[in-house]
ChimeraX commands (.cxc) that place a marker at each C-alpha (Angstrom):
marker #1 position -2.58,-25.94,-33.00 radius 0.5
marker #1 position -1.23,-26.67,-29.35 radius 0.5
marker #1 position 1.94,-26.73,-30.62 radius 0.5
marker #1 position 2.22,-23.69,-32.61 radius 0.5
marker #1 position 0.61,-22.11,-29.30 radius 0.5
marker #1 position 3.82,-23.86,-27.26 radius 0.5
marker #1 position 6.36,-23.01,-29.72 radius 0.5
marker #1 position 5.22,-19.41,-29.40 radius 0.5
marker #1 position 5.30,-19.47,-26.13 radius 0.5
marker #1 position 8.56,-21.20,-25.59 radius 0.5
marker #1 position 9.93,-18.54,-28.41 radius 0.5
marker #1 position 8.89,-15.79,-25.95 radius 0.5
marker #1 position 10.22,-17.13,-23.43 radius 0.5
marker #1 position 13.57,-17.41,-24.41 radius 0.5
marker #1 position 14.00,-14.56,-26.51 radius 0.5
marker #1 position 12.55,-11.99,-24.31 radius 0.5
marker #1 position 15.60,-12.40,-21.37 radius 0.5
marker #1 position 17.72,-12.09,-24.38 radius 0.5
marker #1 position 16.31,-8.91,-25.72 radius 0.5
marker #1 position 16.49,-7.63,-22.26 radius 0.5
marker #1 position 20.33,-8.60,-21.88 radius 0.5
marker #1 position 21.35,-7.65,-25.24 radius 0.5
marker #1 position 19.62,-4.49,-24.46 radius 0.5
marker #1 position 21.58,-3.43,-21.68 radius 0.5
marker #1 position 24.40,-4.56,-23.37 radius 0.5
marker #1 position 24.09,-2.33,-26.18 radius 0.5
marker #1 position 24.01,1.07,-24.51 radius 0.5
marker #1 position 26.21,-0.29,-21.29 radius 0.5
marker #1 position 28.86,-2.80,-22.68 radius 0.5
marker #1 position 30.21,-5.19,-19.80 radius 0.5
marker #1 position 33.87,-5.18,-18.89 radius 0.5
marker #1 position 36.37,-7.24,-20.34 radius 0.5
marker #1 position 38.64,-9.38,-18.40 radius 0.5
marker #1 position 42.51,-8.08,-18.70 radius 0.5
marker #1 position 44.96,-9.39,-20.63 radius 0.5
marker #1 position 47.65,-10.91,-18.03 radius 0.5
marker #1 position 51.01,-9.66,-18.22 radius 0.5
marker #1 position 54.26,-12.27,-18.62 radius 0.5
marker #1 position 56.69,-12.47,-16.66 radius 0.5
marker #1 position 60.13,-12.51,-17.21 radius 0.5
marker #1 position 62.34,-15.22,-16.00 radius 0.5
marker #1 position 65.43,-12.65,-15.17 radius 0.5
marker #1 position 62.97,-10.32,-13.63 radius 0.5
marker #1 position 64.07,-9.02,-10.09 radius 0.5
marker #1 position 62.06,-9.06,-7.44 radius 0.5
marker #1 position 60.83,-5.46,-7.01 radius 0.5
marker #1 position 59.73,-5.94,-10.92 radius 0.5
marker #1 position 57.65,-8.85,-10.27 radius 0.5
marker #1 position 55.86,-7.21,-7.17 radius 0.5
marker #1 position 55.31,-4.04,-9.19 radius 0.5
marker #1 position 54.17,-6.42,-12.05 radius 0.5
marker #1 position 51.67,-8.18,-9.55 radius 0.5
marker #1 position 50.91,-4.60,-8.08 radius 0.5
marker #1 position 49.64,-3.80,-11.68 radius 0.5
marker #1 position 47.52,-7.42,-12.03 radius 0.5
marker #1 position 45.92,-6.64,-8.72 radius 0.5
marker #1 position 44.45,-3.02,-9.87 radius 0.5
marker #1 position 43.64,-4.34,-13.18 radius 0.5
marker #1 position 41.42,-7.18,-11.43 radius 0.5
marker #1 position 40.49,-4.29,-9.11 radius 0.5
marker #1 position 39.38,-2.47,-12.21 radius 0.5
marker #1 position 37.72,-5.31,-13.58 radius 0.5
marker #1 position 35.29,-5.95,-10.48 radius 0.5
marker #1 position 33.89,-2.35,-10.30 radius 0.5
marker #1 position 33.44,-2.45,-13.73 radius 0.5
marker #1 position 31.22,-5.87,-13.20 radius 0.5
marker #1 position 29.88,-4.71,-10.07 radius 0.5
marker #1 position 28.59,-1.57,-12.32 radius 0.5
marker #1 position 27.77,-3.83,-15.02 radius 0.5
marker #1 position 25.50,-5.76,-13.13 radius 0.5
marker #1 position 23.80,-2.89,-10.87 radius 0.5
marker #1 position 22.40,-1.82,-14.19 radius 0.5
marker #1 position 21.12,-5.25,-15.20 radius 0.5
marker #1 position 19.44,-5.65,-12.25 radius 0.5
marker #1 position 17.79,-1.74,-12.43 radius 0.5
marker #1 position 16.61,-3.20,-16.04 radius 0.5
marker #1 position 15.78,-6.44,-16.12 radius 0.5
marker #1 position 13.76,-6.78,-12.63 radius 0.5
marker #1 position 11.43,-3.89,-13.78 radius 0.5
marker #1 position 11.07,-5.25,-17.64 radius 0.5
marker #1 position 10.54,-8.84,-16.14 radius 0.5
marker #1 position 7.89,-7.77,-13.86 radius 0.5
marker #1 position 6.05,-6.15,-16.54 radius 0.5
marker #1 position 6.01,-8.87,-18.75 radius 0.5
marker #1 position 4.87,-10.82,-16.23 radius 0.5
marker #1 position 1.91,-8.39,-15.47 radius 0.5
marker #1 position 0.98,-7.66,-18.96 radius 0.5
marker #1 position 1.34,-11.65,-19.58 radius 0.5
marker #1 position -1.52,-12.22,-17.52 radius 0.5
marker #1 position -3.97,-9.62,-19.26 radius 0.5
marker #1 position -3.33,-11.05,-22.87 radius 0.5
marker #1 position -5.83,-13.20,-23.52 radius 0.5
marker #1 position -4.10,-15.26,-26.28 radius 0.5
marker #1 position -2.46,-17.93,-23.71 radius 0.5
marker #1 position 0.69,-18.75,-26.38 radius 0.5
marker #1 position 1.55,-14.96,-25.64 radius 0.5
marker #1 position 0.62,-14.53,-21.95 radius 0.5
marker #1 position 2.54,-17.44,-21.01 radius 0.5
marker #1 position 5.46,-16.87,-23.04 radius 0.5
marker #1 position 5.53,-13.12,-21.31 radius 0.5
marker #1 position 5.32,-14.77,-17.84 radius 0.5
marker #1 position 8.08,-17.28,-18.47 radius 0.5
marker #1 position 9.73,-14.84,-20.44 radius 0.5
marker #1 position 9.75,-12.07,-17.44 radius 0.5
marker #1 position 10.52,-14.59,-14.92 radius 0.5
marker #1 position 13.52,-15.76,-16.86 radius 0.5
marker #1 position 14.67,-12.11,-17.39 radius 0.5
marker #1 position 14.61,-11.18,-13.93 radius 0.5
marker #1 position 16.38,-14.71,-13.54 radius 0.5
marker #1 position 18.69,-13.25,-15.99 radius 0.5
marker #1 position 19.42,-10.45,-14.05 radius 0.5
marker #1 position 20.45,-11.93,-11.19 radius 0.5
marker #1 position 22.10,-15.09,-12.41 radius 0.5
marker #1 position 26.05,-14.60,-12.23 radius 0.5
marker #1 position 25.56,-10.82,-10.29 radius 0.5
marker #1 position 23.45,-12.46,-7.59 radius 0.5
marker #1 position 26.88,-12.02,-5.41 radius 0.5
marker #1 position 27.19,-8.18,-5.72 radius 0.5
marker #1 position 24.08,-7.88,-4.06 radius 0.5
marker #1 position 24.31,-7.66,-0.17 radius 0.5
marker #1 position 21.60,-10.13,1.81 radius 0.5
marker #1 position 19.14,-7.85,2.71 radius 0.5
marker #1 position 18.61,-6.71,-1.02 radius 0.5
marker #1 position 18.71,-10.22,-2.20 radius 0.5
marker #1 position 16.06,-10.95,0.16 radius 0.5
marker #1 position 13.86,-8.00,-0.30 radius 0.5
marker #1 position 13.78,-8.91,-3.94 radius 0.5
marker #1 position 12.85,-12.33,-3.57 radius 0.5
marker #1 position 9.84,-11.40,-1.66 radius 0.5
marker #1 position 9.12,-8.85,-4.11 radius 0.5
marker #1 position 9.19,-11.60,-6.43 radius 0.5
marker #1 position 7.40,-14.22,-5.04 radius 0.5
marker #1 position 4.44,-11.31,-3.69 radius 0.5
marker #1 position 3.87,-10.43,-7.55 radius 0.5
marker #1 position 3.88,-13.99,-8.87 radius 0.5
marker #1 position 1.21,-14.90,-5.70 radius 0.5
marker #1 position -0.57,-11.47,-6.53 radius 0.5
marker #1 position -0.75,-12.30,-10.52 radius 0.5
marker #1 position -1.51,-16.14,-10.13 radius 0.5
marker #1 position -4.79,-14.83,-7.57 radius 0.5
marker #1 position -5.96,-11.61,-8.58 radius 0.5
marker #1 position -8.79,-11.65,-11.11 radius 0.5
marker #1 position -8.11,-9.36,-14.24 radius 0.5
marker #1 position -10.67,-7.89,-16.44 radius 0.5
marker #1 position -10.98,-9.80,-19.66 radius 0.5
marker #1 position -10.55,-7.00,-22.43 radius 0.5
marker #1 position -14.50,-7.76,-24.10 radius 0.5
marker #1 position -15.32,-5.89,-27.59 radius 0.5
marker #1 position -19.23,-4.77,-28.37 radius 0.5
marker #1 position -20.22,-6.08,-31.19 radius 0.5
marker #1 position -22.67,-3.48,-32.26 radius 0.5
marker #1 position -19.82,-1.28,-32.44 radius 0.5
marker #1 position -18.33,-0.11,-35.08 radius 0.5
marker link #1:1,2 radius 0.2
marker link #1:2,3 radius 0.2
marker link #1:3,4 radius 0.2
marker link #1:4,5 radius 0.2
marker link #1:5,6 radius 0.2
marker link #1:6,7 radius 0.2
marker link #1:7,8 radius 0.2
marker link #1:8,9 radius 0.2
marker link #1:9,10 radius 0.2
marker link #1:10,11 radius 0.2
marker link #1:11,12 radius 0.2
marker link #1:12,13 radius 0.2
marker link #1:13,14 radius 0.2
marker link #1:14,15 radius 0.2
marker link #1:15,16 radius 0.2
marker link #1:16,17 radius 0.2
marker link #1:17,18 radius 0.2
marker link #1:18,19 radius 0.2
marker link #1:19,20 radius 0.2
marker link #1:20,21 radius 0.2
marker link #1:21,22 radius 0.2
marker link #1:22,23 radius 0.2
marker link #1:23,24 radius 0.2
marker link #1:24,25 radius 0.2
marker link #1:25,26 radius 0.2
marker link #1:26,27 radius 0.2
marker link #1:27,28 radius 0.2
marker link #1:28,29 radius 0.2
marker link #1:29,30 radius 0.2
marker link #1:30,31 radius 0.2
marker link #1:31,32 radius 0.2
marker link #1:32,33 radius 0.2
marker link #1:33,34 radius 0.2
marker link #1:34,35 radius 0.2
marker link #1:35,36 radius 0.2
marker link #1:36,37 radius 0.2
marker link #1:37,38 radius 0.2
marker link #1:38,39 radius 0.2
marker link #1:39,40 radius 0.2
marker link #1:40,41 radius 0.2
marker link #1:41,42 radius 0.2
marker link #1:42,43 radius 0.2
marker link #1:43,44 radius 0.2
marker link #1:44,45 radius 0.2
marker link #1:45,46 radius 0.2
marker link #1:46,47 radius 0.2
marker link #1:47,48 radius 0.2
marker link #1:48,49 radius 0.2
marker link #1:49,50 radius 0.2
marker link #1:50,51 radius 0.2
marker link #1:51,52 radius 0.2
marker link #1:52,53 radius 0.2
marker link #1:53,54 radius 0.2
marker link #1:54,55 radius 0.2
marker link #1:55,56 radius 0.2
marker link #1:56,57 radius 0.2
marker link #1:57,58 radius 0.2
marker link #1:58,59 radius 0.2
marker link #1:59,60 radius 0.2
marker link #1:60,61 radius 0.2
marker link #1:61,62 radius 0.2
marker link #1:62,63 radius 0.2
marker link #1:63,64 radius 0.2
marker link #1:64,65 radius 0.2
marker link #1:65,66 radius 0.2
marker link #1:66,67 radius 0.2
marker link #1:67,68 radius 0.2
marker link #1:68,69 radius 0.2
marker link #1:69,70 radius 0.2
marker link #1:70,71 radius 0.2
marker link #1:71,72 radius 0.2
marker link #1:72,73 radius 0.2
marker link #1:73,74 radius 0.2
marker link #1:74,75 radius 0.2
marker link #1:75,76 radius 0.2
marker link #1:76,77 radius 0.2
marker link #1:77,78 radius 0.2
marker link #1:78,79 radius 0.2
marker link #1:79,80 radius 0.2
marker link #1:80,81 radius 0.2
marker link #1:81,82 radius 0.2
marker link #1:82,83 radius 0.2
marker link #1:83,84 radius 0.2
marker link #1:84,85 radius 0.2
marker link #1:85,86 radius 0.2
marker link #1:86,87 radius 0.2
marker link #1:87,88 radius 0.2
marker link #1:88,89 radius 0.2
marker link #1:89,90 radius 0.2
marker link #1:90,91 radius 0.2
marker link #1:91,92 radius 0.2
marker link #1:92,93 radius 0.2
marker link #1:93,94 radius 0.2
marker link #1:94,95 radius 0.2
marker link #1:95,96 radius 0.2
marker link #1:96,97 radius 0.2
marker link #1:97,98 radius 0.2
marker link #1:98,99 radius 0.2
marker link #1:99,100 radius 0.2
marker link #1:100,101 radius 0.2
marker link #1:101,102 radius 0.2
marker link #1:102,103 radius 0.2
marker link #1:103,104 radius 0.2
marker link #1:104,105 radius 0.2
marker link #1:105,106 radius 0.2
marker link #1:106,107 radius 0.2
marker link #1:107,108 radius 0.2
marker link #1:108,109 radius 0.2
marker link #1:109,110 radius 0.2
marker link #1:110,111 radius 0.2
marker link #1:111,112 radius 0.2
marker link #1:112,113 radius 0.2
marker link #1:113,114 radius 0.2
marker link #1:114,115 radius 0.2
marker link #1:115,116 radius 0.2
marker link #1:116,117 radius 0.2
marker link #1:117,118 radius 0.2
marker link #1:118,119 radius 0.2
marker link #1:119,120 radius 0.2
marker link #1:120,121 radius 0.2
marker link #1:121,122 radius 0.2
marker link #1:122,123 radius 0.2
marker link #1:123,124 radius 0.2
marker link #1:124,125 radius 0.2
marker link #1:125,126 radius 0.2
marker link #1:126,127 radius 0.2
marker link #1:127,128 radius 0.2
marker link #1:128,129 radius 0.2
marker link #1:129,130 radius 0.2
marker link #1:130,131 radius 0.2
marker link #1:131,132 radius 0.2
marker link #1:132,133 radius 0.2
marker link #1:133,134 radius 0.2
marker link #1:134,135 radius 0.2
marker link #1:135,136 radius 0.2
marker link #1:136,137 radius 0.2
marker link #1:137,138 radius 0.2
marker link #1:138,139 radius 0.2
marker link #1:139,140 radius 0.2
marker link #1:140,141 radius 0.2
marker link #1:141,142 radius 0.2
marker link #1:142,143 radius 0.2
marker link #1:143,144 radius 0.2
marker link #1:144,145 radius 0.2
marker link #1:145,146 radius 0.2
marker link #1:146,147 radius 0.2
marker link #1:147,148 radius 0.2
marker link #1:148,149 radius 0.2
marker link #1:149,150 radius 0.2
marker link #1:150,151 radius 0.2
marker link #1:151,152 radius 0.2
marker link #1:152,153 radius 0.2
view
């Protein structure tokens, strides 16, 4: 029984991030690097600085695009994470609640990993104290347990 409750919870863990990325995937696809361009050996000089005039905006290109990419993975994944890891600690079935936690930390994780250096300092550590105030604030705060009457019907 433990470990159908940690395979759950593993399982949540993991695929949760990925539903989250996949997510924002779907409806904003991320950029593609550019094809490079070959040179030619009897190319003159003037065509090889236009050609690396062209390379340069493509990469250009490229960057905003990731820079755009990864603003909206951030605006999605930090909210979705934080939920999860709210709503993880109201569940009462602990397979599910901890799989949400891990699940929301690793999707914030998610967001951040590989865009963490489009973000300027102070936003990087404003969100980091955001994070670590609602993991402190979840891990202490007392939630009411969700009770059913039995005389109900």
């Amino acid at each position: 029984m433990l470990a159908r409750q940690l395979a759950i919870g593993f399982g949540i863990a993991i695929i949760f991030p990925l539903l989250v990325y996949y997510g924002v995937r779907t409806f904003h696809s991320p950029p593609k690097w550019p094809e490079t361009e070959l040179s030619s050996p009897q190319a003159t000089p003037e065509q090889r600085q236009a050609q690396q005039q062209r390379e340069r905006e493509r990469r250009d290109r490229y960057y905003a695009q990731s820079r755009d990419f990864a603003r909206v993975l951030i605006i999605a994944s930090t909210p979705l994470g934080i939920a999860a890891i709210v709503i993880g600690t109201v569940i009462s079935l602990p397979s599910v609640g901890t799989g949400l936690i891990l699940g929301g930390i690793f999707a914030v994780a998610t967001g951040y990993w590989g865009n963490w250096h489009y973000a300027d300092d102070w936003l990087r550590f404003v969100s980091l104290i955001l994070g670590f105030a609602v993991l402190l604030f979840v891990a202490y705060w007392r939630w009411p347990k969700a009770t059913t009457q039995s005389g109900s019907p």
